[in-house]
N, CA and C atoms as an extended XYZ file, in Angstrom:
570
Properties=species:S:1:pos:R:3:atomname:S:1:resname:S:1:resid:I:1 pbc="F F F"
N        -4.033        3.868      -71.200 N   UNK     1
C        -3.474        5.195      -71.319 CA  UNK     1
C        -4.429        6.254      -70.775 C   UNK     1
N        -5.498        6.101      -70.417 N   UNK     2
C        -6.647        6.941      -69.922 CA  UNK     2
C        -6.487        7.111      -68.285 C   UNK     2
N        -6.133        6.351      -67.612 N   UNK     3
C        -5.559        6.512      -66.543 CA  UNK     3
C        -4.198        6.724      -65.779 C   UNK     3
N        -4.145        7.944      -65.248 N   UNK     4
C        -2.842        8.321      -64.709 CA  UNK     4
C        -2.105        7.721      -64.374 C   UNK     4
N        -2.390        7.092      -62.908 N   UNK     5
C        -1.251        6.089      -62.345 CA  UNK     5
C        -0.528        5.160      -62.843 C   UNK     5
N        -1.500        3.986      -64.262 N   UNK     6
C        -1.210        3.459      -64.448 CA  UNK     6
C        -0.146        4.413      -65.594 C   UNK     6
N        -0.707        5.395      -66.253 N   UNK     7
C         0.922        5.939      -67.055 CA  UNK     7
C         1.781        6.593      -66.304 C   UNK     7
N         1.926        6.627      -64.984 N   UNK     8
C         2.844        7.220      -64.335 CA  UNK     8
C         4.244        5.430      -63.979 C   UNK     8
N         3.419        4.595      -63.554 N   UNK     9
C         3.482        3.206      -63.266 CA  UNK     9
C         4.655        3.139      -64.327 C   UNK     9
N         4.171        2.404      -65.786 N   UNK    10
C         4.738        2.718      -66.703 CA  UNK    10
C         6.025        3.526      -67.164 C   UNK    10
N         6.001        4.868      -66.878 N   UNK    11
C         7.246        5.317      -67.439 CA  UNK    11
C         8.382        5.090      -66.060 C   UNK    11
N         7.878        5.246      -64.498 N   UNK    12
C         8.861        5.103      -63.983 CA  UNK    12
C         9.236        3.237      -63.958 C   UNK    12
N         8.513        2.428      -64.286 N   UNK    13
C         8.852        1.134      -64.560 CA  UNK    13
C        10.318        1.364      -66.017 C   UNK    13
N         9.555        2.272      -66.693 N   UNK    14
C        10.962        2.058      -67.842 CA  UNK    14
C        11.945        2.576      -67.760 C   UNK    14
N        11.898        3.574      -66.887 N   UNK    15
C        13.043        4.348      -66.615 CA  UNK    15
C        14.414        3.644      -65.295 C   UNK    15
N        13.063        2.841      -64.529 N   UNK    16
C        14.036        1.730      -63.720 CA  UNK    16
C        14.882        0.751      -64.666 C   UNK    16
N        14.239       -0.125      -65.308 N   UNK    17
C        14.227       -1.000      -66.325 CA  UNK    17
C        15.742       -0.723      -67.191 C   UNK    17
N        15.313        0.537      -67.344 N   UNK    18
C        16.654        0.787      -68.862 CA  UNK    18
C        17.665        1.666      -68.292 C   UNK    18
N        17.604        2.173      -66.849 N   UNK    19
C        18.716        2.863      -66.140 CA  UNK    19
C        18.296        4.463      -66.736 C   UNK    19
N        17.130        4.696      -67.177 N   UNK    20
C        17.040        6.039      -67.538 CA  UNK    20
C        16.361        6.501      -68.660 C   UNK    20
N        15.676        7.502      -69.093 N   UNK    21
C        14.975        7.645      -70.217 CA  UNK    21
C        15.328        8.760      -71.013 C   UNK    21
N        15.626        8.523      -72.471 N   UNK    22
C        15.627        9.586      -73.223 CA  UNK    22
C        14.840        9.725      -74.234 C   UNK    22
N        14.207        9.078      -74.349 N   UNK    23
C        13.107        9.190      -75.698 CA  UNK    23
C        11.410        8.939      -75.083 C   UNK    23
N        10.542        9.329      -75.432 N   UNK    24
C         8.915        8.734      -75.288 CA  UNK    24
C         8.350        9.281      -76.781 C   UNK    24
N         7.728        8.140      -77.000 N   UNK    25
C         6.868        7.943      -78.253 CA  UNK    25
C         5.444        7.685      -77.564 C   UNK    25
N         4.484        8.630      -77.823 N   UNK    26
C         3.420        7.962      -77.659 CA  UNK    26
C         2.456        7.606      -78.717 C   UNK    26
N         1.999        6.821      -78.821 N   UNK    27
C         1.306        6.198      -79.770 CA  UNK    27
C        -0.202        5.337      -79.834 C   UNK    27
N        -0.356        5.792      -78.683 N   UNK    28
C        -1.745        5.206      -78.535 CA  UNK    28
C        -2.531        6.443      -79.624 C   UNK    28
N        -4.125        5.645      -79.831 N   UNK    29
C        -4.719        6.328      -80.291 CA  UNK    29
C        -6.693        5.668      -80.190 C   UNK    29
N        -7.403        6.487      -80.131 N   UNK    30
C        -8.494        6.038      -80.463 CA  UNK    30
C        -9.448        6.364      -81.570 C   UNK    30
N        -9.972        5.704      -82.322 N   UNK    31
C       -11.347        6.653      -83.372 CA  UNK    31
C       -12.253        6.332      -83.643 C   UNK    31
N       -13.679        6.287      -83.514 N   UNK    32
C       -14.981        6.403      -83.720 CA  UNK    32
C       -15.312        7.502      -84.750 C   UNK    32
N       -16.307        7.314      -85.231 N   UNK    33
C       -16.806        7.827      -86.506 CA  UNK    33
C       -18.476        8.298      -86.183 C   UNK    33
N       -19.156        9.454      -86.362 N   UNK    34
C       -20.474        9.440      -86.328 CA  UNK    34
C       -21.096       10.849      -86.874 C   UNK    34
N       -22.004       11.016      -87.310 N   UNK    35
C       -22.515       12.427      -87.088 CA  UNK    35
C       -22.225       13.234      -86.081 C   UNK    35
N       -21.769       14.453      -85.807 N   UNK    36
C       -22.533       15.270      -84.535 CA  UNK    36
C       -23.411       15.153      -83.737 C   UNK    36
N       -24.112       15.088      -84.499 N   UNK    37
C       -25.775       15.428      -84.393 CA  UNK    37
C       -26.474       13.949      -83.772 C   UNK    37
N       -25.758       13.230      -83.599 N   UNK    38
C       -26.147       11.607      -83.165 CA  UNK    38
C       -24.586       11.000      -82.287 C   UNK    38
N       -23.533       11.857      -82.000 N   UNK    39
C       -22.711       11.907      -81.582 CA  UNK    39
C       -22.637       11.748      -80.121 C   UNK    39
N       -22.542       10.519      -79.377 N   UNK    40
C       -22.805       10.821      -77.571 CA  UNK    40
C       -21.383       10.676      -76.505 C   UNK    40
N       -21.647       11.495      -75.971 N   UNK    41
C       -20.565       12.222      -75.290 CA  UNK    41
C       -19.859       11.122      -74.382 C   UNK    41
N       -20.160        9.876      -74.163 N   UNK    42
C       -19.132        8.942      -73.573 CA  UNK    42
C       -17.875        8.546      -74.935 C   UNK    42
N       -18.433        8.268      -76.114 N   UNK    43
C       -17.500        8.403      -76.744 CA  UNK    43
C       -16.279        9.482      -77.328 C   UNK    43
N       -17.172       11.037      -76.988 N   UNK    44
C       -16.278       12.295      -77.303 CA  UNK    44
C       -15.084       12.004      -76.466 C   UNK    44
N       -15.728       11.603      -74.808 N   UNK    45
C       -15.033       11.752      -73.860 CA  UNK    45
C       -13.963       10.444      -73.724 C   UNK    45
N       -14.313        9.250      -74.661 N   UNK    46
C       -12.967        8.354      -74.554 CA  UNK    46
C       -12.093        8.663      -76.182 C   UNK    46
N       -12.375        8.939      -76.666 N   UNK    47
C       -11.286        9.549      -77.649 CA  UNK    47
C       -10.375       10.686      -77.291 C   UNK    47
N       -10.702       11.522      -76.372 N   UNK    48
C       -10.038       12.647      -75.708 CA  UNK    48
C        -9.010       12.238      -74.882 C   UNK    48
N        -9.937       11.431      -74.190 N   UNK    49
C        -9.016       10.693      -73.124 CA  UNK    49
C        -8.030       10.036      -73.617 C   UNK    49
N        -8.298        9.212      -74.296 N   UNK    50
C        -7.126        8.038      -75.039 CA  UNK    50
C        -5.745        9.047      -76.356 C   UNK    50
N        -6.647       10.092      -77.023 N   UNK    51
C        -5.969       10.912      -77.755 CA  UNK    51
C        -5.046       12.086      -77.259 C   UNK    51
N        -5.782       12.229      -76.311 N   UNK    52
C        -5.345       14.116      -75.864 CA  UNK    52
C        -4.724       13.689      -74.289 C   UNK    52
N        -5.878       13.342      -73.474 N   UNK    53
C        -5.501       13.223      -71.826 CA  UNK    53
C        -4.617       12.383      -71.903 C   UNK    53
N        -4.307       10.706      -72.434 N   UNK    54
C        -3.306       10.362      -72.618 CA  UNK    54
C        -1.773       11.221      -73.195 C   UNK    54
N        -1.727       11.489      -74.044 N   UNK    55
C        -0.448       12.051      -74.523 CA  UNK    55
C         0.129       13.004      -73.173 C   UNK    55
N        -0.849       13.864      -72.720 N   UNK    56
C        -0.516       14.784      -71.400 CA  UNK    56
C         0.318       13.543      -69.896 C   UNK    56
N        -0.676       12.929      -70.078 N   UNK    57
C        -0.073       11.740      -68.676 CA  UNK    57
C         0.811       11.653      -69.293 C   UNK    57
N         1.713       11.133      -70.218 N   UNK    58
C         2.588       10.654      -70.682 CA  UNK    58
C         3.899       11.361      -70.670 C   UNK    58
N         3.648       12.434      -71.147 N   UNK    59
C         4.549       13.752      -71.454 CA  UNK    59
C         4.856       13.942      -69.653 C   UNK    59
N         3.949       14.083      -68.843 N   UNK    60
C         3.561       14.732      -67.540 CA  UNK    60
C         4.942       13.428      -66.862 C   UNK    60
N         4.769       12.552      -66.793 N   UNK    61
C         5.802       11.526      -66.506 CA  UNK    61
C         6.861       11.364      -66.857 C   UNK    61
N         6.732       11.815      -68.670 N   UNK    62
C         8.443       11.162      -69.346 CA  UNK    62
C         9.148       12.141      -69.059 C   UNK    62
N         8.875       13.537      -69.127 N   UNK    63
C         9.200       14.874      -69.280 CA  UNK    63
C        10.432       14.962      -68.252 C   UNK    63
N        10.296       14.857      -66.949 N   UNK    64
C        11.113       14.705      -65.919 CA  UNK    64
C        12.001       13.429      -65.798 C   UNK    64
N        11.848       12.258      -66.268 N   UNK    65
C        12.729       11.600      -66.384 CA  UNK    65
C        13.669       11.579      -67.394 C   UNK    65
N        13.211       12.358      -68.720 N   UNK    66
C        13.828       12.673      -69.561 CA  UNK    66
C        15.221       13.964      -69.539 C   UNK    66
N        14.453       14.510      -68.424 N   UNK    67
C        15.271       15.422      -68.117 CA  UNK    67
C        16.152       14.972      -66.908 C   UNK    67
N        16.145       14.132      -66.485 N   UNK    68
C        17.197       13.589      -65.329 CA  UNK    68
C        17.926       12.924      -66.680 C   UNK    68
N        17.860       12.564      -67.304 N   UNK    69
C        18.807       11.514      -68.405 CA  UNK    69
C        19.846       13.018      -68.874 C   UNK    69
N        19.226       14.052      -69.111 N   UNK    70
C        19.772       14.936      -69.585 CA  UNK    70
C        19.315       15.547      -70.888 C   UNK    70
N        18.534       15.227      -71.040 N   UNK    71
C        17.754       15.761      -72.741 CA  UNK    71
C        17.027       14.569      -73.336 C   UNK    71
N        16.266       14.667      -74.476 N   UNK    72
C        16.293       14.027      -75.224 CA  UNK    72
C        15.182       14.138      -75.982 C   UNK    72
N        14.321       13.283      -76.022 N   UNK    73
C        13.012       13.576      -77.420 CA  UNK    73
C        11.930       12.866      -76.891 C   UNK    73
N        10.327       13.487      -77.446 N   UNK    74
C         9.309       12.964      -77.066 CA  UNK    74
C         8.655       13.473      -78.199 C   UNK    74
N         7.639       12.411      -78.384 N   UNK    75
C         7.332       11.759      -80.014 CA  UNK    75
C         5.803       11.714      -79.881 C   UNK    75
N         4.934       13.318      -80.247 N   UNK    76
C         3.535       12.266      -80.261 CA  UNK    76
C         3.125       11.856      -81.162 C   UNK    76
N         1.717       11.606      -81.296 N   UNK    77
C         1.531       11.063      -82.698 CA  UNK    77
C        -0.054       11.604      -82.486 C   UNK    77
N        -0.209       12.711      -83.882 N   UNK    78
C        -1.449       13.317      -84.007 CA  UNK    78
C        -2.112       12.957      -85.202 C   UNK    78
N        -2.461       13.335      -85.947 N   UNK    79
C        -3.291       12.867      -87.276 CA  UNK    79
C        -3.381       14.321      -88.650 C   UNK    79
N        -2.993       13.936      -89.644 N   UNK    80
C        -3.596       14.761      -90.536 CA  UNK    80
C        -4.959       15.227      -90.460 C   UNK    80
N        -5.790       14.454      -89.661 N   UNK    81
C        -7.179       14.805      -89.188 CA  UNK    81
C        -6.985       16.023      -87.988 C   UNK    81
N        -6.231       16.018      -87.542 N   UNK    82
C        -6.026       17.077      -86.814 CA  UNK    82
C        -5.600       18.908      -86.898 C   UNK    82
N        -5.057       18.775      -88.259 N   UNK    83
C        -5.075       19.835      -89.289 CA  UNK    83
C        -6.085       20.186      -90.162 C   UNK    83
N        -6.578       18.787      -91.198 N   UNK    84
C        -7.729       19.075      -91.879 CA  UNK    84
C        -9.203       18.805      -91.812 C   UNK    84
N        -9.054       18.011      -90.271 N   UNK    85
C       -10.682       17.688      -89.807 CA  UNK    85
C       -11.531       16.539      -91.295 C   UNK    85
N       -12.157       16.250      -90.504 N   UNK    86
C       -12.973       15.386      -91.802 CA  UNK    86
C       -14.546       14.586      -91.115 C   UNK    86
N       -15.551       14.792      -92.152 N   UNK    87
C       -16.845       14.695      -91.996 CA  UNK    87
C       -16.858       13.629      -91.091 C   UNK    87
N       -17.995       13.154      -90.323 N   UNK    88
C       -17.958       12.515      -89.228 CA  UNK    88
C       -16.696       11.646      -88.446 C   UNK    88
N       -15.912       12.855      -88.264 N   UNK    89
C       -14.837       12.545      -87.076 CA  UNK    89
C       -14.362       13.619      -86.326 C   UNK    89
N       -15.366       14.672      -86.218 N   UNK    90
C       -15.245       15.837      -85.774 CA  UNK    90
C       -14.421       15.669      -84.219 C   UNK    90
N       -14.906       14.580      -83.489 N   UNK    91
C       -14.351       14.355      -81.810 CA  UNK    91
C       -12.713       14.044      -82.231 C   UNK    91
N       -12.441       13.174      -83.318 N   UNK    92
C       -11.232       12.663      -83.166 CA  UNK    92
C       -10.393       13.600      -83.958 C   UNK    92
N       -10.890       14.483      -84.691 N   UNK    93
C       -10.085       15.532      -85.391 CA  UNK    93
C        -9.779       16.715      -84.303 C   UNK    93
N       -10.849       17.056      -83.652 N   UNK    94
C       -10.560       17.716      -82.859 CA  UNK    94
C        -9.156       17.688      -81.040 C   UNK    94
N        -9.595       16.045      -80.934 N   UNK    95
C        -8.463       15.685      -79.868 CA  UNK    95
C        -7.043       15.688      -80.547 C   UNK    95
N        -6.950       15.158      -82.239 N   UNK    96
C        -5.839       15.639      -82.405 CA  UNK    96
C        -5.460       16.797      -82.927 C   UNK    96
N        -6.136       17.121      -83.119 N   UNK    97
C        -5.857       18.965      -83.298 CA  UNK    97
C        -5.425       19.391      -82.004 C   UNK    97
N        -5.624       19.052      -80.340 N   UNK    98
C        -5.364       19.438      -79.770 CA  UNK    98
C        -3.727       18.964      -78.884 C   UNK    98
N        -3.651       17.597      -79.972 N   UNK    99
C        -2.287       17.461      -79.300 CA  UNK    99
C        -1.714       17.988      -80.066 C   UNK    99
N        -1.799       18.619      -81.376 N   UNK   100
C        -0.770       19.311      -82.312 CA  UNK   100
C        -0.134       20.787      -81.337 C   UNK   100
N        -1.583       21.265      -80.797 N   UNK   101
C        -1.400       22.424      -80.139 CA  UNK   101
C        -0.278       21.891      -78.772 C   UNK   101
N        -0.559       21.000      -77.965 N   UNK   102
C         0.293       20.688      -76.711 CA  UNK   102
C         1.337       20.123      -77.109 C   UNK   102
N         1.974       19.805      -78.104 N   UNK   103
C         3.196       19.675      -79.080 CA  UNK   103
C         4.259       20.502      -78.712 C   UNK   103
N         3.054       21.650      -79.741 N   UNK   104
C         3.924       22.861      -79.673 CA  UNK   104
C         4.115       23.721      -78.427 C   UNK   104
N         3.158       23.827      -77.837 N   UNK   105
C         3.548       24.491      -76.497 CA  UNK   105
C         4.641       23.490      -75.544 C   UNK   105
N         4.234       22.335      -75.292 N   UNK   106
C         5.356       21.842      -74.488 CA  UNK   106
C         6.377       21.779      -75.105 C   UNK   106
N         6.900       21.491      -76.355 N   UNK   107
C         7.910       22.399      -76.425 CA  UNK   107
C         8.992       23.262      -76.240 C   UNK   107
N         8.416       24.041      -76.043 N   UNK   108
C         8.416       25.558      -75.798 CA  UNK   108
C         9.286       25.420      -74.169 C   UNK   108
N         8.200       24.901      -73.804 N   UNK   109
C         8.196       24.578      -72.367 CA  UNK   109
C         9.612       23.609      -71.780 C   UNK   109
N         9.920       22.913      -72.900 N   UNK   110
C        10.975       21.923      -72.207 CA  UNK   110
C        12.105       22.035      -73.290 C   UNK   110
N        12.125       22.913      -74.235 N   UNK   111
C        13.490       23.256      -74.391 CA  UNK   111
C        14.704       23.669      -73.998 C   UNK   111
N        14.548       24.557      -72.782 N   UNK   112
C        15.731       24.881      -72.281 CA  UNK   112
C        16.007       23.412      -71.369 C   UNK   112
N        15.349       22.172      -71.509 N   UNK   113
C        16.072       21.555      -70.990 CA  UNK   113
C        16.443       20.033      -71.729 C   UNK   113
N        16.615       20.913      -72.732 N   UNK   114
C        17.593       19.663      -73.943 CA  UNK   114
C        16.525       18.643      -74.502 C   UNK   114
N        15.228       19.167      -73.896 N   UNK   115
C        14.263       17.978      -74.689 CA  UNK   115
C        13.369       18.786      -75.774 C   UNK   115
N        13.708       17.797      -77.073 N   UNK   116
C        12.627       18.082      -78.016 CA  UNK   116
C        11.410       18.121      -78.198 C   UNK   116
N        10.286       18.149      -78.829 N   UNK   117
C         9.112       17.692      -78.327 CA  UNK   117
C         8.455       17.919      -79.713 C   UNK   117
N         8.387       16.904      -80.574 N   UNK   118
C         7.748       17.008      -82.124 CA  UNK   118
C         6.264       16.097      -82.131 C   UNK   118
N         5.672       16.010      -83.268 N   UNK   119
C         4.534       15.141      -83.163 CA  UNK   119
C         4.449       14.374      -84.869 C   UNK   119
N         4.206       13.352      -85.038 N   UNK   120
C         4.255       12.918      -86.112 CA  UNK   120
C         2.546       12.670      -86.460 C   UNK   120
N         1.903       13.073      -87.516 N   UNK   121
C         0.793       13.050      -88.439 CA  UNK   121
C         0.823       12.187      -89.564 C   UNK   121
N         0.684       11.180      -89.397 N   UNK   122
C        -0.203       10.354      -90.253 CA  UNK   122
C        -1.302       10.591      -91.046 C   UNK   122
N        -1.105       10.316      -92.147 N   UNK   123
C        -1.933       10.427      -93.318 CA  UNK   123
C        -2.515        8.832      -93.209 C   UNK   123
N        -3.227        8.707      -94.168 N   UNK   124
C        -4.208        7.543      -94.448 CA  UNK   124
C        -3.064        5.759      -94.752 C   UNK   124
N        -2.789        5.338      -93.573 N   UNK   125
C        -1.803        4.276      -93.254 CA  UNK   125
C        -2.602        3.099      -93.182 C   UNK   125
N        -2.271        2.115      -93.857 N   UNK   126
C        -2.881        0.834      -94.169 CA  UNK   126
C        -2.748        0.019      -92.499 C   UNK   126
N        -3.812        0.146      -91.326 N   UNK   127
C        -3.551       -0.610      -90.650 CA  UNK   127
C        -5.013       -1.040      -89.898 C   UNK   127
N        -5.928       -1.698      -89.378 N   UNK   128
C        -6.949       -1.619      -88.867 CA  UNK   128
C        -7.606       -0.515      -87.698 C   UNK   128
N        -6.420        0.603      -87.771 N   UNK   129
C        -6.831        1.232      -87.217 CA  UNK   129
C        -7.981        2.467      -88.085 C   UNK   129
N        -7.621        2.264      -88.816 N   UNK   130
C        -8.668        2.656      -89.995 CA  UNK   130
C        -9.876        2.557      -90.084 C   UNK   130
N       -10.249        1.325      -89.970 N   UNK   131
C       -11.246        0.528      -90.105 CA  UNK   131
C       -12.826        1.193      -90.175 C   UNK   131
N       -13.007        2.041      -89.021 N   UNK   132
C       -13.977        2.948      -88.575 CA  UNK   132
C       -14.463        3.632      -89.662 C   UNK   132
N       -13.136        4.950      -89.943 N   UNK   133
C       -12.874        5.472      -91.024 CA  UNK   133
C       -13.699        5.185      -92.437 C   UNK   133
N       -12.949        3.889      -93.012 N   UNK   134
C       -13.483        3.265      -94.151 CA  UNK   134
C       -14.502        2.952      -94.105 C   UNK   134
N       -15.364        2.427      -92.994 N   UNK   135
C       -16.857        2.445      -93.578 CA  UNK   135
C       -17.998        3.447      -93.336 C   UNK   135
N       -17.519        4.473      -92.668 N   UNK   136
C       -17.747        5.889      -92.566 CA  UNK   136
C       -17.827        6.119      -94.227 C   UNK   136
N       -16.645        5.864      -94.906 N   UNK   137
C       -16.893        6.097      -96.476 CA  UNK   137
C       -16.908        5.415      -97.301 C   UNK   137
N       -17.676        4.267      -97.059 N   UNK   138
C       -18.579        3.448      -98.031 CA  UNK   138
C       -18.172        2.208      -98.417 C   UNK   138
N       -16.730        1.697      -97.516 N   UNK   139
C       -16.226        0.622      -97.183 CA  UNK   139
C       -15.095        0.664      -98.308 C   UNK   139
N       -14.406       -0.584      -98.675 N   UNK   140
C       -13.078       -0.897      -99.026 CA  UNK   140
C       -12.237       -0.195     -100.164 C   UNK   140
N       -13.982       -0.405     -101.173 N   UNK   141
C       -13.753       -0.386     -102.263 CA  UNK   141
C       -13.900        1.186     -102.639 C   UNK   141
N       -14.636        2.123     -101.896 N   UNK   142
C       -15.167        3.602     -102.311 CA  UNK   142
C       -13.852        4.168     -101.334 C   UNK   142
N       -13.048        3.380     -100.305 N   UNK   143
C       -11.907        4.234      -99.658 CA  UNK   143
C       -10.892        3.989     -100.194 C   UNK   143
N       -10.785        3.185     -101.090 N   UNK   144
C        -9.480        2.653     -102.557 CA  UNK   144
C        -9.369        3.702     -103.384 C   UNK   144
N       -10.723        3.917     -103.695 N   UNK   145
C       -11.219        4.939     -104.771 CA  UNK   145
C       -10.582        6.426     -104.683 C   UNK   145
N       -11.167        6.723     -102.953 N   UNK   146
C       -10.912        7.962     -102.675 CA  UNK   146
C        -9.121        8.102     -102.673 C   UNK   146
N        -8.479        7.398     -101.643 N   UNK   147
C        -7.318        7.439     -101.607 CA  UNK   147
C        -6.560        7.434     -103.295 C   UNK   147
N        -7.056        6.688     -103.931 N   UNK   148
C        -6.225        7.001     -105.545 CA  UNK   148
C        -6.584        8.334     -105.813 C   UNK   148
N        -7.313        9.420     -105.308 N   UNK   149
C        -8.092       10.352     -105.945 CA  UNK   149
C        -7.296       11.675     -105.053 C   UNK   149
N        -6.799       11.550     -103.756 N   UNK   150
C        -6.604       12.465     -103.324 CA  UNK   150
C        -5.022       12.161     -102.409 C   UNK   150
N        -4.748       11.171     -102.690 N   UNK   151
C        -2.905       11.532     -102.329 CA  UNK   151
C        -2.198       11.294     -103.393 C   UNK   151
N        -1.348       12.344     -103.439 N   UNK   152
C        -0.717       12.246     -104.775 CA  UNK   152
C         0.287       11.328     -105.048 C   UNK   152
N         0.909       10.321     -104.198 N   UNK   153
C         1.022        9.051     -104.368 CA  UNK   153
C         0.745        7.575     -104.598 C   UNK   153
N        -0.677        8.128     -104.592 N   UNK   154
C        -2.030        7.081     -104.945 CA  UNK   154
C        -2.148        5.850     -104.323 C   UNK   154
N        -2.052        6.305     -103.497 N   UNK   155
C        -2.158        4.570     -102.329 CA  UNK   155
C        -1.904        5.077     -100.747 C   UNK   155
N        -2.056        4.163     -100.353 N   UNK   156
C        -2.422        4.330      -98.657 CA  UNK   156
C        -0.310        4.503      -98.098 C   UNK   156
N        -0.474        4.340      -97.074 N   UNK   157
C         0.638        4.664      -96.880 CA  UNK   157
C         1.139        3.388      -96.246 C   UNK   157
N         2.182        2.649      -95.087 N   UNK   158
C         2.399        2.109      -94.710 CA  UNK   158
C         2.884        1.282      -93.157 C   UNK   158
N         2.782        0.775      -92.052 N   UNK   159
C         3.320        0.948      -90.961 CA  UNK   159
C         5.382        1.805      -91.436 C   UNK   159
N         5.902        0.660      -91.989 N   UNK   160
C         7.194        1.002      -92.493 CA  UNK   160
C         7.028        2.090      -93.278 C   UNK   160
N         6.128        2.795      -93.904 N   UNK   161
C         6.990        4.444      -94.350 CA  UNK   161
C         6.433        5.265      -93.243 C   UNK   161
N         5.488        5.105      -91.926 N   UNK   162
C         5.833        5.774      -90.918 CA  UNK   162
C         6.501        5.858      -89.726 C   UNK   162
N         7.472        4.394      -89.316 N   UNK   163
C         8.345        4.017      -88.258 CA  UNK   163
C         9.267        4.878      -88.711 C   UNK   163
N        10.085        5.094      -89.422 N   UNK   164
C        11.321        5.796      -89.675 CA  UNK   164
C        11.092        7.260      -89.044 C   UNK   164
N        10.038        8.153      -89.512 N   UNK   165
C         9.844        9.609      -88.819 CA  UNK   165
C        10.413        9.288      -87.179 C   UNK   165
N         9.874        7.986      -87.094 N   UNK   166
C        10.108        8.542      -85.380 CA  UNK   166
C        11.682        7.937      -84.943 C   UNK   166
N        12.179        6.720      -85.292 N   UNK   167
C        13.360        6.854      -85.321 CA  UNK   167
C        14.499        8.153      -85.084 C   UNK   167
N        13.786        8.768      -86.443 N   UNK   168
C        14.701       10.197      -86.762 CA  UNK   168
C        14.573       11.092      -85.765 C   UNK   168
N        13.157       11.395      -85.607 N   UNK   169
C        12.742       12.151      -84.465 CA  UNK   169
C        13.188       11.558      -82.965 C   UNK   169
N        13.387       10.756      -82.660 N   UNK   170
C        14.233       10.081      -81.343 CA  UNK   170
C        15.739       10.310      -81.464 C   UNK   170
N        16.465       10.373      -82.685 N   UNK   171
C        17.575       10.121      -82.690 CA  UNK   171
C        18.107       11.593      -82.876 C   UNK   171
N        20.158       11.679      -82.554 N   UNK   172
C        20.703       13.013      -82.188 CA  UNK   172
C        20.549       13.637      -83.852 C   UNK   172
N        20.042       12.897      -84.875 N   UNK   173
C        20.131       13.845      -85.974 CA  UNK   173
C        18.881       14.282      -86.043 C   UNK   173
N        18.368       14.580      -85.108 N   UNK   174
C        17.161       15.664      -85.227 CA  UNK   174
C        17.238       16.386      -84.065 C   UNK   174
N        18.496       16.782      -83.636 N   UNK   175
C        18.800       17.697      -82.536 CA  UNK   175
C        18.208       18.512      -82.977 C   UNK   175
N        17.975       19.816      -83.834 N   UNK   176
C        17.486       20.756      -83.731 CA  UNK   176
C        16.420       21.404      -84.852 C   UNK   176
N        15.743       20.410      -84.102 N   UNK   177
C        14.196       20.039      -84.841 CA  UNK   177
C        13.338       19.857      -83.261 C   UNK   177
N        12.272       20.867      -83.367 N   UNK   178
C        11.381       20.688      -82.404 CA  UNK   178
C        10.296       21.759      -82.773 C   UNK   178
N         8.920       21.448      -82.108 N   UNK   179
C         7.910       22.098      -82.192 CA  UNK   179
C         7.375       21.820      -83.621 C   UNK   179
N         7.508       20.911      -84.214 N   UNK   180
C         7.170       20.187      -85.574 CA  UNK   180
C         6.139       19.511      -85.593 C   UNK   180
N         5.364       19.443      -86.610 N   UNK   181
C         4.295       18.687      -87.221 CA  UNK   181
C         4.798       17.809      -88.404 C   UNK   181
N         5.254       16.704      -87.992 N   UNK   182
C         5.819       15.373      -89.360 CA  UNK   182
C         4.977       15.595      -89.692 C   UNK   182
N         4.338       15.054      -91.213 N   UNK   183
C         3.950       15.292      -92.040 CA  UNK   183
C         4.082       13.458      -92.837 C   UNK   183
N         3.669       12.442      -92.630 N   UNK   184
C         3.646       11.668      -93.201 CA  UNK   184
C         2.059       10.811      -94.284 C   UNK   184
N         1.882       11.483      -95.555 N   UNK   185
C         0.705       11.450      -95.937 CA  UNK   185
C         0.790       11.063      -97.487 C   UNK   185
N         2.001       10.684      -97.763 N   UNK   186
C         1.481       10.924      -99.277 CA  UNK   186
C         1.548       11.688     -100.043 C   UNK   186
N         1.886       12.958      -99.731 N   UNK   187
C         1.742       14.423     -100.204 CA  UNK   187
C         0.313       14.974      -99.956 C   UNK   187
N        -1.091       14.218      -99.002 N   UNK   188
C        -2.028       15.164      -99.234 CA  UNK   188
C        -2.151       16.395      -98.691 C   UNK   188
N        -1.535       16.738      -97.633 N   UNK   189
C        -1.304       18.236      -97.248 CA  UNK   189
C         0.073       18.523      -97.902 C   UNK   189
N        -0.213       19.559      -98.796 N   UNK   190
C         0.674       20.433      -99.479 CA  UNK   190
C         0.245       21.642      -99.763 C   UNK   190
């Protein structure tokens, strides 16, 4: 996802493939964990890439084929870290903080032509993509701890209670829903 062509490759491969495109989900993601202060900039620069510059290639490709289909929806996927930032993940809070922002502006941008453009945020989801994360805070047993302590559903969340957001968000019953931040966490942003 860090390289153009190959996401340009890609969407017009699917758009041959399926006779046309109305939906893009993107879903890649990357995260590393570190101080600032010991923080080195090949990694700032592949979390950006994989978080932020990806979602743009993506959008930059589906956007127009989406709009030859005639409308439809594009799905990113940012992070509750991207709203509330969190101690050594400043690079990856920050790339998704910045697709929250290109969310909303594209948007903006591709509404008058029947396409939506929402982003779904994940809260703390039981999957190895985590992994980093958790021993950033003290491994299994102290990120069990925390999670009972600060979502008010007291447990991690799930792949299946976050597939459905995007479903919805792809599908015509979220016609007029756009420029959104899903919200899938547990209740910890409230």
């Amino acid at each position: 996802m860090r390289d153009e062509i190959s996401v340009r490759t890609i969407v017009e491969k699917a758009e041959a493939t399926f006779g046309g495109l109305d939906t893009l989900v993107y879903l890649a993601g990357l995260q590393r964990t570190g101080e600032i202060a010991t923080f080195d900039a090949a990694s700032w620069d592949a979390i950006f890439d994989v978080n932020a510059r990806g979602t743009f290639f993506a959008a930059k490709y589906a956007g127009p084929a989406i709009r030859r289909a005639g409308g439809g929806s594009i799905i990113t996927t940012s992070s509750l870290a991207g709203l509330r930032g969190a101690a050594g993940m400043v690079s990856y809070a920050a790339a998704k903080g910045a697709v929250i922002a290109f969310t909303v502006a594209l948007a903006q941008e591709l509404a008058p032509h029947n396409i939506r453009v929402n982003s779904v945020l994940p809260g703390w989801i039981d999957t190895p993509f985590n992994n980093p994360a958790i021993e950033l805070m003290g491994g299994v047993e102290a990120h069990a701890e925390i999670v009972r302590r600060i979502v008010p559903l007291g447990r991690q969340g799930t792949p299946e209670d976050v597939a459905p957001i995007y479903v919805f968000l792809a599908s015509e019953e979220s016609r007029y829903i756009t420029a959104k931040s899903m919200m899938v966490d547990g209740g910890m942003a409230h």
